[in-house]
DRENDOPA-48794 format. One record per residue: residue in one letter; x, y, z of N, C-alpha, C, O, CB in turn. Coordinates in steps of 0.001 Angstrom, whole numbers, padded with zeros to 6 digits, always signed. Last residue first. Glycine has a CB too. Example, Ala and Ser with C-alpha at 12.3 -4.5 7.8 and 13.67 -1.06 7.14 Angstrom:
S+012850-002250+007080+013670-001060+007140+012900+000030+007870+013409+001138+008039+014084-000598+005725;A+013190-005690+007800+012300-004500+007800+013200-003300+007800+014236-003319+008465+011308-004473+009046;
# end
This chain:
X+059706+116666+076768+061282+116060+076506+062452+116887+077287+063630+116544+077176+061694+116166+074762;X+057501+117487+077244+058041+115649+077701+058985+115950+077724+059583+115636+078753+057942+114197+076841;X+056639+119698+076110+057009+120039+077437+057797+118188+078052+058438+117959+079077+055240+120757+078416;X+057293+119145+073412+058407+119918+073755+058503+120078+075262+059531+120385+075865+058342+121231+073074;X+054856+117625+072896+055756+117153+072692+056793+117615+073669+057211+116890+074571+055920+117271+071521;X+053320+119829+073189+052836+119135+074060+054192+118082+074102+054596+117717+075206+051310+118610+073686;X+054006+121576+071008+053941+122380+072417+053884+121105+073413+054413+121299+074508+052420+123534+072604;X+053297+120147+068793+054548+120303+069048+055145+120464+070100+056229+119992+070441+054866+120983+068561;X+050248+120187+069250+051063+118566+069096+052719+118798+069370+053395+117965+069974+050868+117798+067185;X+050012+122701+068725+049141+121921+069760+050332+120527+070218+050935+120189+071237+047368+121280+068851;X+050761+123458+066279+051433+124029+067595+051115+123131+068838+051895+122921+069767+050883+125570+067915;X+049892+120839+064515+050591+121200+064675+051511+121797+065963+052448+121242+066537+050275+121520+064019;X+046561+122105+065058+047102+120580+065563+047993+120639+065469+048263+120536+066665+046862+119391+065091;X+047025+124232+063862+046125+124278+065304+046871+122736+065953+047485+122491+066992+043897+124170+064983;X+046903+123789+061066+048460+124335+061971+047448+124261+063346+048650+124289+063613+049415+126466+061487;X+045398+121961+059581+046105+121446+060671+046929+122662+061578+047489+122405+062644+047107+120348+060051;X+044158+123467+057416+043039+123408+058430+044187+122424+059951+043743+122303+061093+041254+122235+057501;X+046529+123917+055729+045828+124865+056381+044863+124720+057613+044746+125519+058542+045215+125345+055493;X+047593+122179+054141+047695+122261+055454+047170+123080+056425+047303+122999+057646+048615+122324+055602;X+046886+121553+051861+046194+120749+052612+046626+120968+054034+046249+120266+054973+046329+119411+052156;X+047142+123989+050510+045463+123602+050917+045739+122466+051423+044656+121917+051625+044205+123436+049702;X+050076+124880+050748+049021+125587+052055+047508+124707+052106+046809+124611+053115+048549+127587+051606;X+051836+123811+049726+051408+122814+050264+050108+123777+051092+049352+123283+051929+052651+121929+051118;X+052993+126311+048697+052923+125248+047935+051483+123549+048510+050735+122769+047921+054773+124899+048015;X+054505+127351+050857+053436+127698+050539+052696+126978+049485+051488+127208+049543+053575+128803+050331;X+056042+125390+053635+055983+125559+052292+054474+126297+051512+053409+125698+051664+056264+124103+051828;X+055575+127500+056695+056065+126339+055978+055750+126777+054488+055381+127882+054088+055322+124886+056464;X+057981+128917+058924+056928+129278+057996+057043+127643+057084+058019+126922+056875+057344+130990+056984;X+057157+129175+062539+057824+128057+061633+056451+128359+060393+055223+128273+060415+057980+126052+062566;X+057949+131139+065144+057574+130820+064326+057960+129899+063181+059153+129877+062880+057378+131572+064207;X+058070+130751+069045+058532+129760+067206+057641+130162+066599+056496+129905+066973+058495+127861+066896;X+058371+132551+072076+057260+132399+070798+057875+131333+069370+057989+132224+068529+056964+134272+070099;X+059552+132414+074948+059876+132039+073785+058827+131822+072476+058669+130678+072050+060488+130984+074102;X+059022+134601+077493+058520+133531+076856+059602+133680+075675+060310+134662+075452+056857+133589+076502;X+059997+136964+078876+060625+135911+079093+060237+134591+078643+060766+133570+079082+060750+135912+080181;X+058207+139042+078589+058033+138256+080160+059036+137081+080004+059014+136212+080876+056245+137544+080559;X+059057+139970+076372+059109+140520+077439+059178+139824+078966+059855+139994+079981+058179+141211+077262;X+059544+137084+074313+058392+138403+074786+059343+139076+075828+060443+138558+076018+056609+137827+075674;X+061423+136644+071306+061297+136454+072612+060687+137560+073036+060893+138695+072607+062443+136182+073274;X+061235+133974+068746+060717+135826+069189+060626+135618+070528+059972+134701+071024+058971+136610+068556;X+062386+133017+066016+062156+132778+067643+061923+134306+068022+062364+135386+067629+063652+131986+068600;X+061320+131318+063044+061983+133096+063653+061778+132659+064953+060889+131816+065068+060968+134918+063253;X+062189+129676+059832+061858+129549+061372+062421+130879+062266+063558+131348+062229+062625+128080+061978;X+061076+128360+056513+061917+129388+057137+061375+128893+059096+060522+128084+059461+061335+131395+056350;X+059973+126328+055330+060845+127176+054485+061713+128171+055418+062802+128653+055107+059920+128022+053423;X+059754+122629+055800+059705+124108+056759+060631+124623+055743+061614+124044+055280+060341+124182+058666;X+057186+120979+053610+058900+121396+054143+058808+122474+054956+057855+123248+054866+060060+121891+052909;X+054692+118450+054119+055286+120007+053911+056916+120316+054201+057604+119751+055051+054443+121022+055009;X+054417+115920+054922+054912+116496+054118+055416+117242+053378+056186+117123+052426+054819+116442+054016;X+055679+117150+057982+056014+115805+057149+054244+115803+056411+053193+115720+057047+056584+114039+058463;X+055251+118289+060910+054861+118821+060119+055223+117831+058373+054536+118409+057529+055442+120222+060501;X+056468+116534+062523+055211+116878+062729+054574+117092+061173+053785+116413+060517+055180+118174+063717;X+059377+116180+061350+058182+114916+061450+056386+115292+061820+055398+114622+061522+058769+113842+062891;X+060003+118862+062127+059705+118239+060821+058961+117106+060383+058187+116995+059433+060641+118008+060390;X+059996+118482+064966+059126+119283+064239+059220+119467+062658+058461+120240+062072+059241+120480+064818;X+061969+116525+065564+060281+116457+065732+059401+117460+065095+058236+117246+064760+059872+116589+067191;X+064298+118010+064146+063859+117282+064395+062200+116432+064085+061598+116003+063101+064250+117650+065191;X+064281+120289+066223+063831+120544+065367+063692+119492+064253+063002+119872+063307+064341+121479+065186;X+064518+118494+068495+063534+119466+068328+063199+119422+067445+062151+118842+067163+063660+120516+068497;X+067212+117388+068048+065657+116286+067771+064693+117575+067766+063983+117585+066761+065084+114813+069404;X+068662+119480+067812+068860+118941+067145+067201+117447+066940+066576+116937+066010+070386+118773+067570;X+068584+120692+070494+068180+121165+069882+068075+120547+068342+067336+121194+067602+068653+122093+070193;X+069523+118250+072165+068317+118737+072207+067871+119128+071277+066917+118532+070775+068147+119466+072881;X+071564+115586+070198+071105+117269+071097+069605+117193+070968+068813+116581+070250+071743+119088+070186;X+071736+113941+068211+071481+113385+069335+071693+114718+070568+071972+114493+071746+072495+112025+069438;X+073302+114572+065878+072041+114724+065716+071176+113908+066643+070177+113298+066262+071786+114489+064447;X+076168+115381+066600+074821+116337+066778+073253+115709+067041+072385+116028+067854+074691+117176+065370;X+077077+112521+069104+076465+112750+068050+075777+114156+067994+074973+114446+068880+075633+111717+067892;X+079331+113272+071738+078164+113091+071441+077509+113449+069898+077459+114631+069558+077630+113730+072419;X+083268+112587+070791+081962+113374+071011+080349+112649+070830+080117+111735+070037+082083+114558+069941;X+085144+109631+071227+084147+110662+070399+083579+111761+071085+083489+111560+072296+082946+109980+069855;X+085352+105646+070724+085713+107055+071595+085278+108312+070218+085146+108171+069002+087920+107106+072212;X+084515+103008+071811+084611+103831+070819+084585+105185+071569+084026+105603+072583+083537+103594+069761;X+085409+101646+073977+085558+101248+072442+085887+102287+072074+087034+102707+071929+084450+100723+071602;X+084814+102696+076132+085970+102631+076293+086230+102369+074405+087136+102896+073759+086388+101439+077572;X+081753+104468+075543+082175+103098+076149+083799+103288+075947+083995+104395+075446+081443+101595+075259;X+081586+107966+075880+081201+106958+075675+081964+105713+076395+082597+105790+077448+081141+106988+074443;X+079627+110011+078160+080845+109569+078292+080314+108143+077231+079307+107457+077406+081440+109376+080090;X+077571+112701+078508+077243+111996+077745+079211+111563+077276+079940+112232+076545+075992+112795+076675;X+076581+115660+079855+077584+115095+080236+077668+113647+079389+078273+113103+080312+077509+115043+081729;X+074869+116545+078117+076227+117226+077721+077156+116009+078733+078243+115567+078361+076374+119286+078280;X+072914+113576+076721+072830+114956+078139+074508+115142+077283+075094+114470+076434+072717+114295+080764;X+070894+112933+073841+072036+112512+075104+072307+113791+075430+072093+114824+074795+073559+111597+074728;X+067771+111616+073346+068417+112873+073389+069708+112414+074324+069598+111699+075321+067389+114154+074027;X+066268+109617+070491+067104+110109+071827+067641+111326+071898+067955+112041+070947+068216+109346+072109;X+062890+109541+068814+065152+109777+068686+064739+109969+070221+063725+110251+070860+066434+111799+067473;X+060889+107851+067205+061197+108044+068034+062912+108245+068170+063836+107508+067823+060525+107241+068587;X+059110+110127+064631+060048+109213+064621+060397+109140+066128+060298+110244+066661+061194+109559+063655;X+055158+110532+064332+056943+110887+064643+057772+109912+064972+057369+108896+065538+057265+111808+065828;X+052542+111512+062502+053834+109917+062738+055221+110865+062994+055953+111547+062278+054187+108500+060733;X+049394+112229+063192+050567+112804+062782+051583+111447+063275+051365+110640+064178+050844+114444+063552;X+045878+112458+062361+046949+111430+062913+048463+112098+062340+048592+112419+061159+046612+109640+062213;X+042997+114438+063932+044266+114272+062590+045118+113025+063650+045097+112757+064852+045603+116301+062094;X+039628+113222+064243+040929+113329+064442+042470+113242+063335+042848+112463+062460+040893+112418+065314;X+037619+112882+062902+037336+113702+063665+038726+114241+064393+038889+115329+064945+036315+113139+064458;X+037385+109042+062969+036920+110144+062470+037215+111411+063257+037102+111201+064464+035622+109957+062295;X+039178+106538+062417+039322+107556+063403+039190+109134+063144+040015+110046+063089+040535+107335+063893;X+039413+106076+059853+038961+105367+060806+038645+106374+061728+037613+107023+061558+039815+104352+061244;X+039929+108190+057990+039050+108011+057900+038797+107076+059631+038008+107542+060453+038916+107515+056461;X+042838+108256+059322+041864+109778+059656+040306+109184+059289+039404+109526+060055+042362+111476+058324;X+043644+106178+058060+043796+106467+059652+042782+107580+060444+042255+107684+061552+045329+107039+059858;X+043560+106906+055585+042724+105743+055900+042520+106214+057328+041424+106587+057749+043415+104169+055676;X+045294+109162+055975+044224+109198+055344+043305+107942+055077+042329+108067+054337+044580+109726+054326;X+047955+107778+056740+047117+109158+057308+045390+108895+057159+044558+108551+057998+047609+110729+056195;X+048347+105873+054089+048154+105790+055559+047145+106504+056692+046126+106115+057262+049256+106093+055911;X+049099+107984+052121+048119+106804+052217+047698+106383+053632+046606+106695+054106+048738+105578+051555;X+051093+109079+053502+049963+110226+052975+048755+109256+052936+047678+109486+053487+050299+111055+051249;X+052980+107291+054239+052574+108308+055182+051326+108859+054513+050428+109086+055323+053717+109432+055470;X+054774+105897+052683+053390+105519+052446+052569+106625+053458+051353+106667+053271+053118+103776+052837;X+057635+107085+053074+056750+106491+051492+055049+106874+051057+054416+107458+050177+056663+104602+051615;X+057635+106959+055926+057149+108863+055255+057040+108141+053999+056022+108599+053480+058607+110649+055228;X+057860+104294+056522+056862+105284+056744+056814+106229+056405+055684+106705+056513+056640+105539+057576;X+060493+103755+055602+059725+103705+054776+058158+104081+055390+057266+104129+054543+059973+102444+054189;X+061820+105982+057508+061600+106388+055576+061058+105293+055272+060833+105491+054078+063073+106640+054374;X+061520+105082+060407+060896+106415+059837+060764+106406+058017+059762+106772+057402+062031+107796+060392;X+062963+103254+061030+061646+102761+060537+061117+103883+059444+060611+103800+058325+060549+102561+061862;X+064686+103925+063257+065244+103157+061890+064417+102904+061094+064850+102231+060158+065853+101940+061995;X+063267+105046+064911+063762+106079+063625+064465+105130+062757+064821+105461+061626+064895+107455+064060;X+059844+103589+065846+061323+103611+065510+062173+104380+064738+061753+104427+063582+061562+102708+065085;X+056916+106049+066033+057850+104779+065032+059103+104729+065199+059743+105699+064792+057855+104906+063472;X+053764+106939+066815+055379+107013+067294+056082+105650+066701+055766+104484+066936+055561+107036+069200;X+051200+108900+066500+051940+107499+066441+053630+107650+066434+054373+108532+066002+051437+106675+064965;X+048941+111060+067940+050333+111193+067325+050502+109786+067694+050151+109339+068786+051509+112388+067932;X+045964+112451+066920+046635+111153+067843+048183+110975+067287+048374+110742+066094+045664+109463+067566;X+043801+114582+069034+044798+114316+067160+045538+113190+068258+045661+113052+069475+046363+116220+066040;X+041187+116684+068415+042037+115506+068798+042932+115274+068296+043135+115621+067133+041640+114513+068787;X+038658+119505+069703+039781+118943+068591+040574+117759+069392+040667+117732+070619+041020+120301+068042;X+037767+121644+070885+037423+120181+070997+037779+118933+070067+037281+117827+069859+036161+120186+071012;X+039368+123686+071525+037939+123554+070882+037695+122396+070510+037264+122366+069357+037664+124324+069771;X+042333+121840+071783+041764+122645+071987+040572+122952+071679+040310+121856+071183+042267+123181+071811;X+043585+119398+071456+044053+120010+070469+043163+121714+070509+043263+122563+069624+043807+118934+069105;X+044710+116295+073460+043968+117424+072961+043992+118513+072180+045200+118730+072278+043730+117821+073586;X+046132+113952+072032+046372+114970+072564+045341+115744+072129+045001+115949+070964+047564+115389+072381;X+046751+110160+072588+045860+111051+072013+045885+112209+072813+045746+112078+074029+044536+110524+071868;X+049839+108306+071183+049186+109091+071952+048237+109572+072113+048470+110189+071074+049470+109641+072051;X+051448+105504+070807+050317+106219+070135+049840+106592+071147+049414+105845+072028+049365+105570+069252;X+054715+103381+069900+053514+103941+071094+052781+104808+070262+053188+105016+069119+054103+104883+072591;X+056124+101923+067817+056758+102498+069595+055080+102284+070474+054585+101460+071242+057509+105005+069647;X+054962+100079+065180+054825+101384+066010+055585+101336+067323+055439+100235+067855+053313+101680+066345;X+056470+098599+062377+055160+098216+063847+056014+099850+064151+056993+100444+063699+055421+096150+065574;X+056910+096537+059095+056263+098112+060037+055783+097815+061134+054869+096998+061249+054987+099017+059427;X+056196+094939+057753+057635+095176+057728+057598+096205+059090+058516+096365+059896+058270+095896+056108;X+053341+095472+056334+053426+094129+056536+054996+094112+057898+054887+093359+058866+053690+093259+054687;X+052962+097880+054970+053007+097511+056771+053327+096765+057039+053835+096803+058160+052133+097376+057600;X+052535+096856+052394+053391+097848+052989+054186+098106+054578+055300+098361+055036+052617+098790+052798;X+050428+095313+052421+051467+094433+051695+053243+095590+052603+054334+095259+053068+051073+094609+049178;X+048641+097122+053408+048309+096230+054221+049874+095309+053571+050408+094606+054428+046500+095606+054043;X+048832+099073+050381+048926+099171+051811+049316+098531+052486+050500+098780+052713+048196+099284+052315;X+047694+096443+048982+048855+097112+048399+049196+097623+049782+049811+096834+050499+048618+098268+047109;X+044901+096583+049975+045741+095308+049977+047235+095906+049953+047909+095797+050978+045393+094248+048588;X+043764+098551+049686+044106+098815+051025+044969+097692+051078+045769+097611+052010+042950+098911+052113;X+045613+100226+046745+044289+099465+047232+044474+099290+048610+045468+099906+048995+043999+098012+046546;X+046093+103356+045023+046597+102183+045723+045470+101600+046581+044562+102283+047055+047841+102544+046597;
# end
């Protein structure tokens, strides 16, 4: 695909916001942020994209998350419409969530929570093995990008 074809793609497309997060040993990565009504036809072209994006912006991975809400437990609707709070408007529910969008194209195959001693929470998140050569050199950016996410929200 040509950068025209691309550039024909976006045309429909704009961004929330764009972050740049450190990533440790001197690593970058810039997470873009997209409306969630936006999100599928950005995961289409996501791989094309990336990968111009990465060329521009040498030296840095670019990851695209969808922007969701979170509603609190106390969460009353309008007199209209009456209900419970949407699941897929929980905490735990955008978490995991965001961490599919992180990680987007790969699939998460499995996820273990390990709790330390001191009362930390460790995630493991196994992903698709299928996908390991192109993901291999990101999981750094990944935990990095997820961890940094998870302390905002």
């Amino acid at each position: 695909m040509t950068s025209t074809d691309l550039k024909a793609s976006l045309r429909d497309l704009y961004i929330t916001a764009a972050k740049e997060v450190d990533c440790g040993a001197g690593r970058k990565a810039i997470i873009i942020y997209v409306p969630f009504k936006l999100q599928k036809p950005f995961q289409k072209i996501q791989a094309r994209l990336i990968r111009e994006l990465e060329k521009k912006f040498s030296g840095r991975h670019v990851i695209i998350v969808a922007q969701r809400n979170i509603l609190g437990k106390s969460y009353a609707r309008s007199q209209k419409t009456v209900g419970l709070r949407p699941r897929s408007r929980t905490l735990t529910a955008v978490q995991d969530a965001i961490l599919e969008d992180i990680v987007y194209p790969t699939e998460i195959t499995g996820k273990r929570t390990r709790c330390k001693v001191d009362g930390r929470r460790i995630l493991k998140v196994y992903l698709d093995g299928r996908d390991q050569a192109n993901v291999e050199g990101r999981t750094d950016t990944y935990a990095a990008v997820y961890g940094r996410d998870q302390a905002n929200v």
